[in-house]
C-alpha positions, 0 to 999 in steps of 0.5 A: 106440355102436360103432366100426369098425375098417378094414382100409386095404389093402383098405377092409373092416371088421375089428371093431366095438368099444365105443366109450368115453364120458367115463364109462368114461374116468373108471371107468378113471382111478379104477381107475388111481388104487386101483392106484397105491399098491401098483404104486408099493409094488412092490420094485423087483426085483418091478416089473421082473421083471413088465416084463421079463415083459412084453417075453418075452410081446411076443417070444413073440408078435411074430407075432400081434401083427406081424399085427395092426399090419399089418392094422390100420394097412397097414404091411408085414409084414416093417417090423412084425415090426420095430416089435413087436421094438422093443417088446419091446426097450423093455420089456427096457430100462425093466426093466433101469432100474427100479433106476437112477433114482438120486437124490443126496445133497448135502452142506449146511451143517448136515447132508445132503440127499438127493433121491428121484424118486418116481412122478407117480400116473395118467398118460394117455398118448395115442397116434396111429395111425401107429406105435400099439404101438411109441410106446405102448410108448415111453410105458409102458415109462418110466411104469411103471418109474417107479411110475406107472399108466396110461391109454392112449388108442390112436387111434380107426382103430387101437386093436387092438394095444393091446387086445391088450398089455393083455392079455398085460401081465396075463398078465405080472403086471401088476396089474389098472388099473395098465394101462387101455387106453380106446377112444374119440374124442380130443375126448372120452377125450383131452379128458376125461384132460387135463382129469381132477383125478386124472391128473397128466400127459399124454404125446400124440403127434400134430399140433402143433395137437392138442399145442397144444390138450392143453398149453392144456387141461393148463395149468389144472391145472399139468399135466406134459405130454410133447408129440411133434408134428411135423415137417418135417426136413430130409435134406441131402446135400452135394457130398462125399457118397456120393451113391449111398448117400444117394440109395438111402436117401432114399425110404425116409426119407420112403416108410417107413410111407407117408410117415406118419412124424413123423420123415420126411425129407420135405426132400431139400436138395442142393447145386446141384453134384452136384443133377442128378446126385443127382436122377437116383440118387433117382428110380431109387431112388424107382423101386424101391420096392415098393408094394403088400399089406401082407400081402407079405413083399417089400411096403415101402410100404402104403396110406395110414390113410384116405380122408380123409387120401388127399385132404390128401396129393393137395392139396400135389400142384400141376402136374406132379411130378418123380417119381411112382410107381405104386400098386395100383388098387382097394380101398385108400387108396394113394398113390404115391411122388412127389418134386416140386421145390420152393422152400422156400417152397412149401406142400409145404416148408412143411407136414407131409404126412404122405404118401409127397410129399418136396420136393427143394431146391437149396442153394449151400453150407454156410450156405445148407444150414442156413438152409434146413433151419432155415427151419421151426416145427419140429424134430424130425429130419434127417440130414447126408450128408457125408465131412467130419467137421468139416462134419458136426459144424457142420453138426450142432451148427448145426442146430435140431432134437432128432435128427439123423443122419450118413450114415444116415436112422435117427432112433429107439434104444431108448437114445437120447432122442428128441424135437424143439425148437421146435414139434415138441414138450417133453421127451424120449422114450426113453432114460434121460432118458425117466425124468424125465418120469415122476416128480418129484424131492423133497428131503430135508434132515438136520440132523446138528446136536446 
């Protein structure tokens, strides 16, 4: 069977490629597992040096693959340049680690132990389609300074950058089936390397529904999972803010990647004294943003991944909305930017859009804020506008949720773990904590008695 890959901005196809089978899922878990002992075996110096030849590839072609994304996936040319940057960053980083996941030694009674982190074996790693380079490399970046192998699962409508960093990773020096990049459907590749004797964990980012069904189908093995889902983070702008600078960032929170952001503010809460005030800045700031060709060095939003998901974005849109946008007609799956008030009770506060729709939310004060921005399953980002420093510091330490921000919308840093509490997901991406997902810590105890 093949697969087609389409271009979102404009509907044509891009490439057919084979699609990969439960067959080729374990022909590439095998080859995973003969790599593993001598990649595991690699002086660390070696293992890093081929990372660090890894990152000096993307950089070299950040370009070509910068294009790539932008035509598989409809992202703006300029924010792909920027992701591709980042990738390499990761790869320079984990580089830069291999040396320095350190165990311990402890003194006992009657000796000395000492604890070694050692690689896991196979890992599957499954990747969605909204930033499809930029999370793989979170993934791979931390599993291969580790020791492990790897089989990346790229997501079906978006599998071309992948391809492609396989094969700059063997020019690199990477050694073949340390890196196995499958294509195929989730309900057979992802499906078969949950349930795969020989992988001994699962990194998936995606839906919270999808996370749930990977961590049921891992847990008949005891497999390790890291699981990055969902969100519904909240964006709260108090009274005291700079609301002209929060207002001009708050689209691009939410309308970055076309609202196809796990990390999307899409709960803009305001307090009720400045709410009218605020409205007025965000809708002229929502105004400006430049929807249009990916292709576009001035484009900032592009079109949504696919028809079908154009339909569940236009479903939380009920009755007339508080802004919405303009969008390109013709060929492509677009969607304008839109703000709707809302309750948080209402569908759009509730659920993940994952559309360029943010619900704007009225509060009374500070413990209002936080009930509201809690008020959900998940818990994966938000930000806190405020010239308070020890409002912000409650408000921070109050809030449920993995990342949170203080008068910025940034939420991702190579050096920095990245990940939710509550439904949003377990463990930690990036950072030197991403580590600890990748290995396991065994101890070694001395007897010094004679």
């Amino acid at each position: 069977m093949t697969l087609t890959v389409v271009n979102p901005a404009t509907e044509e196809p891009i490439v057919a490629l084979a699609q990969a089978g439960e067959a080729e899922t374990d022909e590439a878990v095998a080859r995973a597992k003969a790599a593993f002992p001598a990649w595991r075996d690699l002086a660390p110096q070696d293992r890093a040096g081929r990372l660090r030849a890894l990152a000096e590839l993307v950089e070299e072609h950040l370009e070509e693959l910068a294009r790539i994304e932008s035509e598989n996936v409809g992202k703006p040319i300029a924010g792909a340049r920027g992701e591709v940057g980042m990738v390499a960053q990761v790869f320079h980083y984990y580089a830069g680690a291999v040396d320095k996941h350190l165990g311990e030694t402890i003194p006992a009674a009657g000796g000395v132990a000492a604890t070694f982190r050692e690689a896991l074996g196979v890992v599957g790693l499954i990747v969605p389609w909204n930033f499809p380079l930029n999370i793989a490399s979170w993934k791979l970046g931390p599993a291969l300074a580790c020791g492990n192998t790897v089989v990346l699962k790229p997501a079906e409508l978006t599998p071309l950058s992948a391809l492609r960093l396989a094969e700059l990773a063997l020019e690199a020096g990477i050694p073949e089936g340390v890196l196995n990049v499958v294509v195929g459907p989730g309900s057979v590749v992802g499906q078969r390397l949950v349930e795969h004797p020989d992988v001994a964990k699962i990194a998936f980012t995606g839906s919270t529904e999808v996370g749930r069904q990977v961590m049921r189908g891992a847990a008949a093995q005891i497999k390790r999972v890291t699981l990055e889902l969902g969100g519904k983070s909240a964006n709260v702008i108090f009274e005291d803010a700079d609301l002209e600078r929060a207002a001009g960032a708050a689209p691009y929170a939410v309308f970055d990647n076309a609202g196809q952001d796990c990390c999307a503010r899409s709960r803009i809460l305001v307090q009720s004294s400045v709410y009218d005030r605020f409205v007025e800045l965000l809708v002229e700031a929502t105004r400006r943003v430049k929807v249009g060709d990916p292709a576009e060095e001035i484009t900032e939003m592009g079109p949504l991944i696919s028809s079908a998901h154009r339909e569940t974005v236009s479903s939380f849109i009920e009755g007339e909305p508080l802004f919405r946008g303009e969008a390109p007609g013709g060929p492509g799956y677009w969607f304008p930017c839109t703000l709707v008030e809302a309750t948080n009770d209402d569908r759009v506060a509730r659920e993940e859009v994952f559309g360029p729709v943010a619900a704007v939310i009225p509060f009374s004060d500070e413990a209002e804020a936080i009930g509201i921005a809690n008020d959900t399953p998940y818990g994966l980002s938000g930000s806190i506008w405020t010239r308070d420093g020890a409002r912000a510091l409650r408000v921070s330490r109050a809030l449920e949720t993995g990342v949170i921000s203080v008068n910025s919308n940034s939420s991702v840093r190579v050096q920095t773990p990245f990940g939710g509490f509550k439904q949003s997901g377990l463990g930690r991406e990036l950072g030197m904590q991403a580590l600890d997902g990748y290995s396991e810590v065994k101890t070694v105890f001395f007897s010094t008695e004679s």
